[in-house]
N, C-alpha and C positions, 0 to 999 in steps of 0.2 A: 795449365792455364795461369798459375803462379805468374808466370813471366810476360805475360798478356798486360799491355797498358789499355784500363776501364772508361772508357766518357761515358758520364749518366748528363743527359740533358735536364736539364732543369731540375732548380734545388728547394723546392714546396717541401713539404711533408713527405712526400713518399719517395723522393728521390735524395733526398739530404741524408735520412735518417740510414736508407740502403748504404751511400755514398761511405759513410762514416764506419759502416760497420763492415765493408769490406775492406777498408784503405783498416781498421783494426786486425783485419784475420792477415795482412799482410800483401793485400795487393795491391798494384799499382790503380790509383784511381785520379780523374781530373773532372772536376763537377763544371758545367757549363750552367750559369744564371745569364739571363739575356736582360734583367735588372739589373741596372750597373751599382746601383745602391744598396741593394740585399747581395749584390754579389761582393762590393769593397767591404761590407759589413762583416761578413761568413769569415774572411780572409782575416779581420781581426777577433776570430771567434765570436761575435754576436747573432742570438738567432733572431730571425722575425717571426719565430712562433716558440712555443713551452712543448716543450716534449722532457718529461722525467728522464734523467739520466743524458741528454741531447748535448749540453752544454761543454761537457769534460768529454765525451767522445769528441765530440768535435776536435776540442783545442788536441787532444792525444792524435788525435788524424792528420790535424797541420803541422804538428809536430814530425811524423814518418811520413807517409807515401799518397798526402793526397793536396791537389791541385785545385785553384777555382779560376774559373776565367767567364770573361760576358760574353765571348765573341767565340765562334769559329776559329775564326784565322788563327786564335792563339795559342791552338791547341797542338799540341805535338802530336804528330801519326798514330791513331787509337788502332788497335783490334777488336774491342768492344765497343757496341755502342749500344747505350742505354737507355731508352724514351721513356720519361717519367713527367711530360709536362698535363700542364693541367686540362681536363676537358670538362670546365663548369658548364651545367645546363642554363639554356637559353630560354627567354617566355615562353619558348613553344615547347616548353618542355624537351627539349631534345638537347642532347649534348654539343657543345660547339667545342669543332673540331681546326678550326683553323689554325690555334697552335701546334697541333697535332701534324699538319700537314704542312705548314711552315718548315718545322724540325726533320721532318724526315727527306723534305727536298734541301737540305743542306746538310744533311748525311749523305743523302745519296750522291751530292757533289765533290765526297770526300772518299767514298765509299771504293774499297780495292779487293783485289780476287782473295778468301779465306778470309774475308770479317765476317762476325756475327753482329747482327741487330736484333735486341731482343724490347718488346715494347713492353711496357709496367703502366702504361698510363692504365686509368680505369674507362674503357670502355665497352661498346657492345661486342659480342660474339660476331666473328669472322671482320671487323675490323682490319687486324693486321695483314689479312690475308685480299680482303677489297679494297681498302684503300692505303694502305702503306706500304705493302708490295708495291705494287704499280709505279708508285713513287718514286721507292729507289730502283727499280729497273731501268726506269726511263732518265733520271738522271743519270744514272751509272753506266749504262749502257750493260750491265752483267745483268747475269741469269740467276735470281733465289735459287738456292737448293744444289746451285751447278756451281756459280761463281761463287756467291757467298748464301749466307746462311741466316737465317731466320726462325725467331719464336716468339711465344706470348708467354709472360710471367708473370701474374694479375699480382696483387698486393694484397693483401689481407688484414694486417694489423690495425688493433682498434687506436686511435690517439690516445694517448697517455701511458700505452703500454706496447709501441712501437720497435723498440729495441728490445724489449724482452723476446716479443712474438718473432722477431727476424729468427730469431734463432729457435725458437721452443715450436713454432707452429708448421707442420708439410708446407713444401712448396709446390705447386701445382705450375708445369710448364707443358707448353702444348708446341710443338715442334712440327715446321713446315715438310722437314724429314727425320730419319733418326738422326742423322749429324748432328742436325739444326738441334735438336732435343740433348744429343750429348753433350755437345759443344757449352752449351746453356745449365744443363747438372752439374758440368764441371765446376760452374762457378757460384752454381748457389748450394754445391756439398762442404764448401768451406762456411758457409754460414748456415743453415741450415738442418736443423734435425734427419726431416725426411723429406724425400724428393717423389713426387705422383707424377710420373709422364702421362699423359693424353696424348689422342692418336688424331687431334686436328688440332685449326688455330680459329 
């Protein structure tokens, strides 16, 4: 999976911090901010939030093997792709998912036979599997499971000790098959203590 080029969609907290620390273990990564302002910022090493240790990973990231862009189109042909945007809860208490669902109809209009999408945003159980499936199917015109591949990889780490945890805490992925499930350990045993596969998404 080494030679696998990484898109993580959006670069908040949970998907910068990822971003950084795999474009460290040496893989190819390209971060998509749809903020053109937080995204020319990142590109001169500035973060918009504090995260201990954030700052120098970063600048050593844009120094080797990692990318940022605001757009789709700028992106060179990924194998990965990575949904990390945000889904902040709304008055009704319930999560809004429109960025969620935005991103995953312009993956799925990029989306080709043996990519993996693996979502990290934080949301409800079977999520990935009712509404962002669907999504990329029907964009894509392929099959989950058949054409390409899918899983959930929650996040876990507390803020302020975000890079520590990538590495020191199990990863929990939940794979729409075992491909999907391998496919997805392959990339988080480079960063990663230990790996819990589950047997749904």
């Amino acid at each position: 999976m080494t030679d696998k080029r990484i898109c993580i969609l959006g670069l908040g907290y949970v998907g910068l911090t990822l971003a950084v620390i795999l474009a460290e273990a040496g893989l190819k990564v390209i971060g998509i901010e749809k903020n053109k302002e937080v995204a020319e910022a990142l590109k001169q090493g500035k973060l918009h939030f504090y995260e201990k240790g954030l700052a120098g990973a970063l600048r050593f990231a844009l120094d080797n093997s990692f990318e940022i862009c605001s757009t789709m189109n700028a992106v060179p042909s990924a194998d990965v792709y990575i949904i990390s945007v945000g889904t902040p809860v709304g008055e009704d208490r319930k999560p809004k998912l429109d960025d969620l669902i935005n991103v995953s109809q312009d993956v799925g209009k990029v989306l080709k036979k043996g990519d993996l999408v693996c979502l990290r945003s934080t949301v409800a159980p079977t999520t990935t599997r009712e509404i962002v499936m669907p999504i990329l199917e029907k964009m894509s015109g392929l099959r989950a499971g058949y054409d390409f591949f899918l899983s959930f990889a929650p996040e876990r780490a507390a803020e302020g000790k975000a890079l520590e945890e990538l590495k020191n805490l199990s990863q929990i992925i939940g794979g729409l098959n075992g491909t999907s499930a391998s496919l997805t350990a392959d990339i988080f045993n480079k960063i990663a203590s230990k790996i819990i596969i589950v047997n749904s998404l």
